[in-house]
C-alpha positions in Angstrom: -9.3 21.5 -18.4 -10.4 18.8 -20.6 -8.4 15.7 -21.2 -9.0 13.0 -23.6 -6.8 9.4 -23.3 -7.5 5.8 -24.6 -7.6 3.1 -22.0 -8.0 -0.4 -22.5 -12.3 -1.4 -22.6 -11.5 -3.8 -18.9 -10.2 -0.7 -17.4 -12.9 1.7 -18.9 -15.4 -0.3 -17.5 -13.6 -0.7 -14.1 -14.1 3.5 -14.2 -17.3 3.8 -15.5 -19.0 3.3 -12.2 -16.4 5.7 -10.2 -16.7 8.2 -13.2 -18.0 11.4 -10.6 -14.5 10.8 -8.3 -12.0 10.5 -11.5 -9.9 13.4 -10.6 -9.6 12.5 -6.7 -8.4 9.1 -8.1 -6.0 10.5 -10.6 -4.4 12.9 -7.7 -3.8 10.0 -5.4 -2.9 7.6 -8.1 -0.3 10.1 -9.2 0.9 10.8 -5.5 1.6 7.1 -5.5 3.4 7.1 -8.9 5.8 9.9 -7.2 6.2 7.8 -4.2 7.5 5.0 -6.3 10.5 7.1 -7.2 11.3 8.6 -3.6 12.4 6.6 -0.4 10.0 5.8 1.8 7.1 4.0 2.7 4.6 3.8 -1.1 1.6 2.1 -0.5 2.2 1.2 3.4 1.1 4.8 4.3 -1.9 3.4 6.1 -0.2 1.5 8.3 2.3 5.0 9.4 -1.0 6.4 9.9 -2.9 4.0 12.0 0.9 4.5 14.0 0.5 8.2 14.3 -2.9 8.1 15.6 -1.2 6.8 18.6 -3.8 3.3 19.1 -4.4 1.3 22.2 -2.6 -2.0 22.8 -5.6 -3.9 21.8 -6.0 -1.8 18.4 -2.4 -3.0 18.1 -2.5 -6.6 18.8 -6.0 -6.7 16.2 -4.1 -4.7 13.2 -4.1 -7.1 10.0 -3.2 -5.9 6.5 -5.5 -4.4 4.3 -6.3 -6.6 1.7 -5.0 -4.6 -1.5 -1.4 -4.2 0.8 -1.9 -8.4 1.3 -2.8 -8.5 -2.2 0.5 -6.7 -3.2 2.5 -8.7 -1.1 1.3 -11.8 -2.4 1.8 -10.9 -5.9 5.6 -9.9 -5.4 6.0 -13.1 -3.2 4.7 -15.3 -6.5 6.7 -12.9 -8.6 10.0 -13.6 -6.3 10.0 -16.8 -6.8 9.2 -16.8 -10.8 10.3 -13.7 -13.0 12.1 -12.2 -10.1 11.7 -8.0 -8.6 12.1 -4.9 -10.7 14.3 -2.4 -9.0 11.0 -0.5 -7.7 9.6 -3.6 -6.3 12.3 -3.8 -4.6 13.0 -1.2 -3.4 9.1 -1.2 -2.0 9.2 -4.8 -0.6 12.3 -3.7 1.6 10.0 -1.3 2.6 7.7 -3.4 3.5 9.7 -5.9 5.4 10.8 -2.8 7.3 7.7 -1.7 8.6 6.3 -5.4 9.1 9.1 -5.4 11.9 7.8 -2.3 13.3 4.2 -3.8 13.3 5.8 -6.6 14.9 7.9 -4.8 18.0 4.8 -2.8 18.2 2.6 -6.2 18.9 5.2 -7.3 21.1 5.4 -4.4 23.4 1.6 -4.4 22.8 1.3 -7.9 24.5 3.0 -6.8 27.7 0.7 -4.5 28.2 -2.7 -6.7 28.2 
């Protein structure tokens, strides 16, 4: 099926050089929209993976953000404190704050054991 949409030119350049994986990034963009509407954990799945791979104490103590989830953060911390949190952000910083105190018991625990 052929689709035909009008983007702004910054983003149209942004795509031009990912142009062959277009529908891979449309599916998991649109996971991601979905996710926005459901509980759980949008755009934190990496770190519920890295989880379920069931890592070392080390691998543990050395996990850091990503730096598109520190990105996010960052914005909706400057956002906080200006135009304030649209009832999806939220609901995704609690998220968030959540599972930064899982990474957190998970550090601790890792400690003990090295």
């Amino acid at each position: 099926m052929e689709i035909s949409i009008n983007i702004p030119d910054d983003l149209a350049l942004r795509l031009t050089s990912v142009s062959q994986q277009l529908p891979e990034i449309l599916e998991l963009g649109l996971r991601e929209w979905s996710a926005l509407e459901q509980p759980g954990f949008s755009g934190l799945a990496d770190v519920l993976e890295f989880f379920a791979a069931l890592p070392s104490a080390e691998e543990i103590l050395a996990l850091k953000p990503t730096a598109v989830l520190q990105q996010r953060v960052e914005e909706l911390l400057t956002k906080t404190q200006t135009v304030g949190l649209t009832e999806t952000e939220e609901r995704w910083w609690q998220h968030y704050e959540y599972v930064e105190h899982l990474v957190r018991i998970a550090k601790a625990k890792a400690l003990v054991k090295v």
